[in-house]
MILUM-685842 format. One record per residue: residue in three letters; y, x, z of N, C-alpha, C in turn; residue number from 1. Coordinates in pm, whole numbers, plus 50000, padded with zeros to 5 digits. Layout:
! MILUM-685842
<res:ALA	n.Y:Y	n.X:X	n.Z:Z	ca.Y:Y	ca.X:X	ca.Z:Z	c.Y:Y	c.X:X	c.Z:Z	n:NUM>
...
This chain:
! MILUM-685842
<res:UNK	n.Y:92663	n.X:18148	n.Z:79900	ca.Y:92700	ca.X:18014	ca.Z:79935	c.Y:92801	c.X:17964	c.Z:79833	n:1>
<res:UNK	n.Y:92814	n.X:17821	n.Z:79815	ca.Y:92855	ca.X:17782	ca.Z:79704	c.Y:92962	c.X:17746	c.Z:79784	n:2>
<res:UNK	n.Y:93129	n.X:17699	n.Z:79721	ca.Y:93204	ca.X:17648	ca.Z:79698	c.Y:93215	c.X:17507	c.Z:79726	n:3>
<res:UNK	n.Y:93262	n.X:17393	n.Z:79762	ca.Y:93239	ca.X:17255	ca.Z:79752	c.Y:93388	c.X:17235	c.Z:79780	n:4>
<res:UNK	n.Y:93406	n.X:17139	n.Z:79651	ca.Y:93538	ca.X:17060	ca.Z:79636	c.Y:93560	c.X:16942	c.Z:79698	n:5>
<res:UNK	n.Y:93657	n.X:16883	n.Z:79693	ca.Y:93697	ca.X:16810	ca.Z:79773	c.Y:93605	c.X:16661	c.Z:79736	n:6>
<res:UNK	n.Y:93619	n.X:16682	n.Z:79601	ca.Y:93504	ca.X:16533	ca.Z:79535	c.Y:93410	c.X:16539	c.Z:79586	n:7>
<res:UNK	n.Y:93311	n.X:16662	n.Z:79562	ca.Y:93156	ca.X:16642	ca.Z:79582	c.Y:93159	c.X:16650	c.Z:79773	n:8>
<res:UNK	n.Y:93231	n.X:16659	n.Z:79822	ca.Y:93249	ca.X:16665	ca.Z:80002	c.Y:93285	c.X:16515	c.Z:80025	n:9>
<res:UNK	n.Y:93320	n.X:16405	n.Z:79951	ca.Y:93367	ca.X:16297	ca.Z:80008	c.Y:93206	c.X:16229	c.Z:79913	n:10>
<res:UNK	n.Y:93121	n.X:16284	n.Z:79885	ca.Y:93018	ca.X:16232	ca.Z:79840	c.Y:92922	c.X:16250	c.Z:79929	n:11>
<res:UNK	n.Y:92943	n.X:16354	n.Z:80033	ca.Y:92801	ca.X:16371	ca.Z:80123	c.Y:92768	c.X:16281	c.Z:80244	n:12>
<res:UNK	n.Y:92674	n.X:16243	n.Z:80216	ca.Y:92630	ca.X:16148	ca.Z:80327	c.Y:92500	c.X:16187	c.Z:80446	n:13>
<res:UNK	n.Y:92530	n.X:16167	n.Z:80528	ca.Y:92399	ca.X:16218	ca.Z:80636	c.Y:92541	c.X:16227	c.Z:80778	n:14>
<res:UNK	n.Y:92427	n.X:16305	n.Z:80879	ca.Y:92446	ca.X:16310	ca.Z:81030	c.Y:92382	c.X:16206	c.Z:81076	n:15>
<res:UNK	n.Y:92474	n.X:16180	n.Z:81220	ca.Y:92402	ca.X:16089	ca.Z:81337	c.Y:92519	c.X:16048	c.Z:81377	n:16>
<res:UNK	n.Y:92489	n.X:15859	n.Z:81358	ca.Y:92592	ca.X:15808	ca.Z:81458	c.Y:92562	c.X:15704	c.Z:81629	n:17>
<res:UNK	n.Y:92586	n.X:15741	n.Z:81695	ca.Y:92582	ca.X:15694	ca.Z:81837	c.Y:92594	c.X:15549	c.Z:81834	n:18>
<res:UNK	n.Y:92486	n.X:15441	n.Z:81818	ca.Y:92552	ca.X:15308	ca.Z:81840	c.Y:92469	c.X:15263	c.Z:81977	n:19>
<res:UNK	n.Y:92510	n.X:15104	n.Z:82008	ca.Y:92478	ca.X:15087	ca.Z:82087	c.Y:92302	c.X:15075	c.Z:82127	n:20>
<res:UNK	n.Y:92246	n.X:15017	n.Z:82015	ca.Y:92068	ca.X:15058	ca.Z:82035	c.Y:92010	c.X:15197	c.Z:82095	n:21>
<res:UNK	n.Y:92051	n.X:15299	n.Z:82021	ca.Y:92100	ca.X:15377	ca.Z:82077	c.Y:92125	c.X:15427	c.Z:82228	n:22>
<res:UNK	n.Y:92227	n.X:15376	n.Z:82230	ca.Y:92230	ca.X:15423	ca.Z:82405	c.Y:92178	c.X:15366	c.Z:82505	n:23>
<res:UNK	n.Y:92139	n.X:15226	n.Z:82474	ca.Y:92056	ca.X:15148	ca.Z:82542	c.Y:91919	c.X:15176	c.Z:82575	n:24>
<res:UNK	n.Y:91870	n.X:15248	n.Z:82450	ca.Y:91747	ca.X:15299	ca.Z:82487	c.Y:91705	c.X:15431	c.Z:82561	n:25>
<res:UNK	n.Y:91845	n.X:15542	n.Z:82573	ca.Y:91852	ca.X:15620	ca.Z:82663	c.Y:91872	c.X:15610	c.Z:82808	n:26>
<res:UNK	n.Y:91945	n.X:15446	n.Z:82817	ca.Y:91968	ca.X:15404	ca.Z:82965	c.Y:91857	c.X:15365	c.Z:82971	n:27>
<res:UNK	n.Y:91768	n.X:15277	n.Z:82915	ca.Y:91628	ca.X:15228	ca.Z:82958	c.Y:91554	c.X:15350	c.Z:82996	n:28>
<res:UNK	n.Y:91517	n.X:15466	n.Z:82909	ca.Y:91458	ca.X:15559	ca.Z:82941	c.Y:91455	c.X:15549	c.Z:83075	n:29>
<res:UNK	n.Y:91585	n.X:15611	n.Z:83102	ca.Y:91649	ca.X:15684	ca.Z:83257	c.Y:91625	c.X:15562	c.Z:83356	n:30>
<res:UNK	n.Y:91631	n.X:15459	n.Z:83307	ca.Y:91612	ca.X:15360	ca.Z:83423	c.Y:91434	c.X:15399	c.Z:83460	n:31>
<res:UNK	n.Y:91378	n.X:15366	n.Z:83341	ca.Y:91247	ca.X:15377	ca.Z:83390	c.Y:91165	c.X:15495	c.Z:83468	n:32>
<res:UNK	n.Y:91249	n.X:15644	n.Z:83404	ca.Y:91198	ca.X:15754	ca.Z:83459	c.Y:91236	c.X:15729	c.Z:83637	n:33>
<res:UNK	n.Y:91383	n.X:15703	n.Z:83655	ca.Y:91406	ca.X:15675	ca.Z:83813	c.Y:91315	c.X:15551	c.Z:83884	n:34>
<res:UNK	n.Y:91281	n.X:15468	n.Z:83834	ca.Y:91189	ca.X:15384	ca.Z:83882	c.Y:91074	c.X:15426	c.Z:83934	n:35>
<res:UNK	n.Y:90997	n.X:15473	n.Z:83825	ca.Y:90897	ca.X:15595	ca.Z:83873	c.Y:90886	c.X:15689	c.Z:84018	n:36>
<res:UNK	n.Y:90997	n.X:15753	n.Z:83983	ca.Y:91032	ca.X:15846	ca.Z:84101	c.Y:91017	c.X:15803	c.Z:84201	n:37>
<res:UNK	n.Y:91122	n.X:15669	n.Z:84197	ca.Y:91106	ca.X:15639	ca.Z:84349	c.Y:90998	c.X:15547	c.Z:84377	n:38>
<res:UNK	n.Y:90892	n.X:15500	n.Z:84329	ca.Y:90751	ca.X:15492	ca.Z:84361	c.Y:90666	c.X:15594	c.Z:84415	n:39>
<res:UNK	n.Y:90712	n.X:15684	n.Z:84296	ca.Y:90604	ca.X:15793	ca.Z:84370	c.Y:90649	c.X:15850	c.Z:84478	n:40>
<res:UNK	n.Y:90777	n.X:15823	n.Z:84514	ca.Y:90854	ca.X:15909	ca.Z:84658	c.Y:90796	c.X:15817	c.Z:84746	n:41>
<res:UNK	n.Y:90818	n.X:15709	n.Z:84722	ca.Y:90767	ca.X:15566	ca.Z:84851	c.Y:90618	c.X:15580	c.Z:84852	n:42>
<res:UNK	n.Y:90573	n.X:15628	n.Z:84795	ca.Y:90418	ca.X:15590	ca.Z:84827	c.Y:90357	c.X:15764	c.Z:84875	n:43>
<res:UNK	n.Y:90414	n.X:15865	n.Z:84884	ca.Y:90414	ca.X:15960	ca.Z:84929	c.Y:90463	c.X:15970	c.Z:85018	n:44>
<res:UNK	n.Y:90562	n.X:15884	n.Z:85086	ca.Y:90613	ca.X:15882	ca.Z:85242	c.Y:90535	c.X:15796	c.Z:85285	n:45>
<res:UNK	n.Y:90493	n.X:15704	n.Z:85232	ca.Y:90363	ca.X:15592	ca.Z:85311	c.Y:90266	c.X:15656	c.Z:85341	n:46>
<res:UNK	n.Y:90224	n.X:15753	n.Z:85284	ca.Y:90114	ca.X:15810	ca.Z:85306	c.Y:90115	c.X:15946	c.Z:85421	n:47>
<res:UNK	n.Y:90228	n.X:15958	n.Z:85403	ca.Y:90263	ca.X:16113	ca.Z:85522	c.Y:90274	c.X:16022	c.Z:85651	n:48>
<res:UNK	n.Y:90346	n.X:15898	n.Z:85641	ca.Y:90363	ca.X:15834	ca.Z:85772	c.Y:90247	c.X:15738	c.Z:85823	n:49>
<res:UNK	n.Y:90117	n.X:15766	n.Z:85731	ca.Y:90056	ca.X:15664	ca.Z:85803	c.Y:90073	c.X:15557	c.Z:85780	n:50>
<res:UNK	n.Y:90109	n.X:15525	n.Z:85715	ca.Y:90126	ca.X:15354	ca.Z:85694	c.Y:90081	c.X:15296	c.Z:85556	n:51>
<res:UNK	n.Y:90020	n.X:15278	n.Z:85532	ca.Y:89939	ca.X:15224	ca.Z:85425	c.Y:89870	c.X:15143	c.Z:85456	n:52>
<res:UNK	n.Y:89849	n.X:15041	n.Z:85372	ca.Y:89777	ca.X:14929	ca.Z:85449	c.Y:89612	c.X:14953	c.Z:85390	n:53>
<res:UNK	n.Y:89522	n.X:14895	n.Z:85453	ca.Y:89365	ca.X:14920	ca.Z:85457	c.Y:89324	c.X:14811	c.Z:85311	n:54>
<res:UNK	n.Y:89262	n.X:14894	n.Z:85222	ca.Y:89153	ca.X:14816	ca.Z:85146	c.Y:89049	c.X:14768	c.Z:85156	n:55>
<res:UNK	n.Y:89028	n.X:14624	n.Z:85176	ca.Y:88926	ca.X:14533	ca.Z:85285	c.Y:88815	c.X:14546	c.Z:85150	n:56>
């Protein structure tokens, strides 16, 4: 492994920074995955309880 001075270290560029697009699209995720859920929970208790309405 090489050595790196202080110059060529204030030259490196890269990583990951957290902005707000970003997190917005992880809250959307999560919004949408819980949305889901609780569809499929509601329409799986509609169906255990009998209550579903008839397709004419």
């Amino acid at each position: 492994m090489q050595k790196i001075d202080n110059q060529e270290l204030t030259q490196i560029v890269g990583g990951i920074s957290i902005t707000g697009p970003l997190i917005n699209s992880f809250s959307t995720i999560l919004k949408t995955i819980a949305s889901l859920g609780r569809s499929f929970g509601s329409s799986i208790r509609r169906i255990a309880s009998d209550k579903v309405c008839p397709i004419p």
